[in-house]
MARBA-3410 file (N, C-alpha, C, O; in Angstrom, 1 decimal):
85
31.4,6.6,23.7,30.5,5.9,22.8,29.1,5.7,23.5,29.1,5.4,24.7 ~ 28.1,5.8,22.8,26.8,5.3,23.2,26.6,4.1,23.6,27.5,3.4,23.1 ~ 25.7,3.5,24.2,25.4,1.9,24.7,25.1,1.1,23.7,25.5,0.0,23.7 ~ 24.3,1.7,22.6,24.1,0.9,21.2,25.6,0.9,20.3,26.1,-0.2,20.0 ~ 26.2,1.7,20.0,27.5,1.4,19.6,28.2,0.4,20.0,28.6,-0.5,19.4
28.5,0.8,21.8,29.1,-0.2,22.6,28.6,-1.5,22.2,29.5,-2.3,21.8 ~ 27.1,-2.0,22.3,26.6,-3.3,21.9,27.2,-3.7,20.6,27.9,-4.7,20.4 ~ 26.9,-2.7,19.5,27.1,-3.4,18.7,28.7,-4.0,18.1,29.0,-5.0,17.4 ~ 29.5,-2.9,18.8,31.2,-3.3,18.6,31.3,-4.6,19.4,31.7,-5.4,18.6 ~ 31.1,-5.1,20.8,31.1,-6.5,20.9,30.3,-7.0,20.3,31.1,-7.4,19.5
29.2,-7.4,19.8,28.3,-8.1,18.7,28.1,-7.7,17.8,27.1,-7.0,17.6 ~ 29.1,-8.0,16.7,28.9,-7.3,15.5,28.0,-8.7,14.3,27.6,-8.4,13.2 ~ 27.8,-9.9,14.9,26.8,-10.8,14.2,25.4,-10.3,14.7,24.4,-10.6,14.0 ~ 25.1,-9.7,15.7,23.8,-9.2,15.5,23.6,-8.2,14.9,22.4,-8.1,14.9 ~ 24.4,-7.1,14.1,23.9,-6.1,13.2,23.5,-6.7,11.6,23.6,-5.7,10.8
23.3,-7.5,11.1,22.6,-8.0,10.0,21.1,-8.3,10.6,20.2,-8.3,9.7 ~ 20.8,-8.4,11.6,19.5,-8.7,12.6,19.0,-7.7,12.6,17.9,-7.7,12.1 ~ 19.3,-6.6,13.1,18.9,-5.8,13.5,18.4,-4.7,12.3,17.5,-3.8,12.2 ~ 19.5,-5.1,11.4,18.7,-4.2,9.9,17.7,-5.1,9.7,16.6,-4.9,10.0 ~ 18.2,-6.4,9.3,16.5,-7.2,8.9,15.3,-6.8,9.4,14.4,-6.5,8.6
14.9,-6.8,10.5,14.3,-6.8,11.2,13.6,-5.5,11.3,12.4,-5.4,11.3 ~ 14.6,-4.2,11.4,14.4,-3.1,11.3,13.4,-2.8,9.4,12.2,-2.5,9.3 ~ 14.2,-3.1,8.5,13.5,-3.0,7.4,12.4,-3.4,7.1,11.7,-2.7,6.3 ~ 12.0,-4.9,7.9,10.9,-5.5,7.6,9.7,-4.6,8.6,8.5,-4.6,8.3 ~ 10.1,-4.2,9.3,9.0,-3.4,10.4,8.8,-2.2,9.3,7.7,-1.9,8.8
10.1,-1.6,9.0,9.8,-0.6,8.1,8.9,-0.4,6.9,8.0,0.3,6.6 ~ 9.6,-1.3,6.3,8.6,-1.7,4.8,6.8,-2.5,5.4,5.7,-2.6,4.8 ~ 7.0,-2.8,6.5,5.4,-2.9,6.7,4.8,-1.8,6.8,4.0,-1.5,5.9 ~ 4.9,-1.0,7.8,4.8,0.6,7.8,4.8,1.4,6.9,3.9,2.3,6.8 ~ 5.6,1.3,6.3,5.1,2.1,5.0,3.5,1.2,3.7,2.6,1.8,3.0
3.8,0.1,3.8,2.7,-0.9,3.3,1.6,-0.4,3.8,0.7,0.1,3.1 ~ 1.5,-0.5,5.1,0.1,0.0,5.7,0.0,1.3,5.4,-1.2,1.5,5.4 ~ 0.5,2.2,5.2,0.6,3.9,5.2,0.3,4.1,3.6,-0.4,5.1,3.3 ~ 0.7,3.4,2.5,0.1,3.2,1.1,-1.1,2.6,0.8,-1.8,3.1,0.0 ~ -1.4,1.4,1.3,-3.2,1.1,1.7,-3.9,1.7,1.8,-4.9,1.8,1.1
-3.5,2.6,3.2,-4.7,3.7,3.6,-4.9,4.4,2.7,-6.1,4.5,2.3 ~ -3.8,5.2,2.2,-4.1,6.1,1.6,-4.7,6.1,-0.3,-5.3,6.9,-1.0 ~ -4.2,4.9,-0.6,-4.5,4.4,-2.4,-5.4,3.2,-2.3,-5.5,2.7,-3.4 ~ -6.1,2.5,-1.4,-6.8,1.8,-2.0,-8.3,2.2,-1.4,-8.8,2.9,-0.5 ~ -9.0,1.3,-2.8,-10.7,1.8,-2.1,-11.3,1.2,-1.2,-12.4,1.6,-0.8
-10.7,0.2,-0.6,-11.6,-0.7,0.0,-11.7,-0.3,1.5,-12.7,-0.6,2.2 ~ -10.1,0.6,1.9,-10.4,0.6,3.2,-11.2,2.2,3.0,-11.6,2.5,1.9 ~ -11.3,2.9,4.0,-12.4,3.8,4.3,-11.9,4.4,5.9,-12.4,4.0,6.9 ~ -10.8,5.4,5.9,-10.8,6.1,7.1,-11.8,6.8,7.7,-12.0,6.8,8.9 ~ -12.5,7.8,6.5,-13.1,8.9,6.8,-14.7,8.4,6.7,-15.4,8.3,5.7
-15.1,8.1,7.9,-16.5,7.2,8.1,-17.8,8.7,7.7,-18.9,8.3,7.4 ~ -17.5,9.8,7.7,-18.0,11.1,7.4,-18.7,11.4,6.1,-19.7,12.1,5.8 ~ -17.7,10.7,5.5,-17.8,10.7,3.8,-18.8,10.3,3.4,-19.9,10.2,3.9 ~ -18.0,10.1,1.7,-19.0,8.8,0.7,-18.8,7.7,1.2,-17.7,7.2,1.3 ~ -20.3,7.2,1.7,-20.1,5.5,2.0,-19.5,4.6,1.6,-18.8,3.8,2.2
-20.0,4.7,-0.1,-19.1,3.7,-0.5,-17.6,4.4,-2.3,-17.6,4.6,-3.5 ~ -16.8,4.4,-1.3,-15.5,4.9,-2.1,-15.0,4.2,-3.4,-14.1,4.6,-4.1 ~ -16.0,2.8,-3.4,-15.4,1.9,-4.4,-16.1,2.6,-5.5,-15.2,3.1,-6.2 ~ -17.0,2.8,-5.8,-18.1,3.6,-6.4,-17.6,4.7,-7.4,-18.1,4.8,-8.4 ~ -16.4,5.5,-6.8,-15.8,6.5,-7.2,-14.6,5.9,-8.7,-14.1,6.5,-9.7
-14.5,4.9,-8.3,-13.4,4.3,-8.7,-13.8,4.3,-11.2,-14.8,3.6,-11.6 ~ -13.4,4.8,-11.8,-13.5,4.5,-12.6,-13.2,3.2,-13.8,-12.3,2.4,-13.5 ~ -13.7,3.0,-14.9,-13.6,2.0,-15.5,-12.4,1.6,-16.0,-12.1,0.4,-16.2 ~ -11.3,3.1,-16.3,-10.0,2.6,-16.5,-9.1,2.9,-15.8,-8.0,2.8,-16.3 ~ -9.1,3.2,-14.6,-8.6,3.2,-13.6,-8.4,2.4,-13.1,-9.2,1.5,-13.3
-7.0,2.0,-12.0,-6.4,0.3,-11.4,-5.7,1.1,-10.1,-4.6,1.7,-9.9 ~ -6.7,1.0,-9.4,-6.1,1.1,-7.9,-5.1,-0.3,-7.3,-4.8,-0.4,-6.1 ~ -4.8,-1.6,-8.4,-4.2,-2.4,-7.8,-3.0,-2.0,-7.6,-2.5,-1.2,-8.4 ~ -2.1,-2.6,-6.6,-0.5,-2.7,-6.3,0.2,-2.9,-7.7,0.9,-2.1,-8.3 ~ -0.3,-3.8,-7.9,0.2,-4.8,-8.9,-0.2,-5.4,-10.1,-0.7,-6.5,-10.0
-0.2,-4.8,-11.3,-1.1,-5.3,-12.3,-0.3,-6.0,-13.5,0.4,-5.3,-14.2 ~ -0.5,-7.2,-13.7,-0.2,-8.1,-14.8,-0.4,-7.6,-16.0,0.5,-7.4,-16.8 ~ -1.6,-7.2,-16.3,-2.2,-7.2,-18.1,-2.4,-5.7,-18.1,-3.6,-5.4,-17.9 ~ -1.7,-4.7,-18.2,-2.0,-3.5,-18.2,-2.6,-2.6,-19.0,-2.9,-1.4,-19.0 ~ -2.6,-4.0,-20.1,-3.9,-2.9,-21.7,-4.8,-3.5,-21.0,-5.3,-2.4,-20.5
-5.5,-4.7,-20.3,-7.1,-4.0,-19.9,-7.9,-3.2,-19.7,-9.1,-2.9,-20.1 ~ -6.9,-2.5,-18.5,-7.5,-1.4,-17.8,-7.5,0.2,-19.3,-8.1,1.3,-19.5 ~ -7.0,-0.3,-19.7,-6.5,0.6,-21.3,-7.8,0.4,-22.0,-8.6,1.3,-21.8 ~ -8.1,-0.4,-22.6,-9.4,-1.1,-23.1,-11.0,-0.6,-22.7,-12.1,-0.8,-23.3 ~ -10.7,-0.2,-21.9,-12.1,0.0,-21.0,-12.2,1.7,-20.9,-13.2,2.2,-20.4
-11.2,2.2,-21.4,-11.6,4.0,-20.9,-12.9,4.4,-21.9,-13.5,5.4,-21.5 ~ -13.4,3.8,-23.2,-14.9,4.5,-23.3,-15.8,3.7,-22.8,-17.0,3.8,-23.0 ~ -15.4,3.1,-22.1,-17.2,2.3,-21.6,-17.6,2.9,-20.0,-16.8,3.2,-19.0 ~ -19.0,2.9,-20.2,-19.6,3.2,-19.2,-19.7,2.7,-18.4,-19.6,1.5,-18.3 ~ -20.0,3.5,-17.2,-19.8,2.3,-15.7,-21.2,1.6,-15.6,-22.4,2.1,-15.6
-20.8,0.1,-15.5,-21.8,-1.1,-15.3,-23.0,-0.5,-14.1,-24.2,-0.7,-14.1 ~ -22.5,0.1,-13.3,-23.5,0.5,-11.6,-25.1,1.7,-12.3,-26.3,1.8,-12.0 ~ -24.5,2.4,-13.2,-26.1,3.4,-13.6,-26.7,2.3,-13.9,-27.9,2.5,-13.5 ~ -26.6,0.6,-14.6,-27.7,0.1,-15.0,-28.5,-0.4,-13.7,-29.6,-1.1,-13.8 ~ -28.2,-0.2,-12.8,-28.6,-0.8,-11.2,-29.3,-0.2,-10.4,-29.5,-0.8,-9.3
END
């Protein structure tokens, strides 16, 4: 048997720990790895378009999580507010 096996056959109350813990590192890791890659705000590629928010259209919802989801519905003929600027 391996040394982690071995551990864990005498301590078998620390393997509910060790997933916890494991998952929560996990699920952050992947959190941060969907940020980068789906939201506008952050900006890896310093090379680019300055500003990426810009890109973003009117019915479009780069949020996680959206409550009222006819809004973003509501808005696909209107023009973007920034040409008047």
């Amino acid at each position: 048997m391996s040394s982690f096996a071995t551990f864990f056959t005498r301590n078998p109350a620390l393997v509910p720990l060790f997933v916890a813990c494991g998952g929560g590192v996990g699920g952050g890791l992947l959190y941060a790895m969907y940020t980068l890659k789906n939201s506008p705000e952050v900006m890896v590629n310093r090379i680019g378009h300055p500003q990426p928010w810009n890109n973003v259209k009117q019915h479009e919802n780069p949020k996680l999580l959206t409550i009222n989801k006819d809004f973003f519905d509501s808005r696909k003929g209107l023009e973007s507010p920034s040409k008047n600027y």
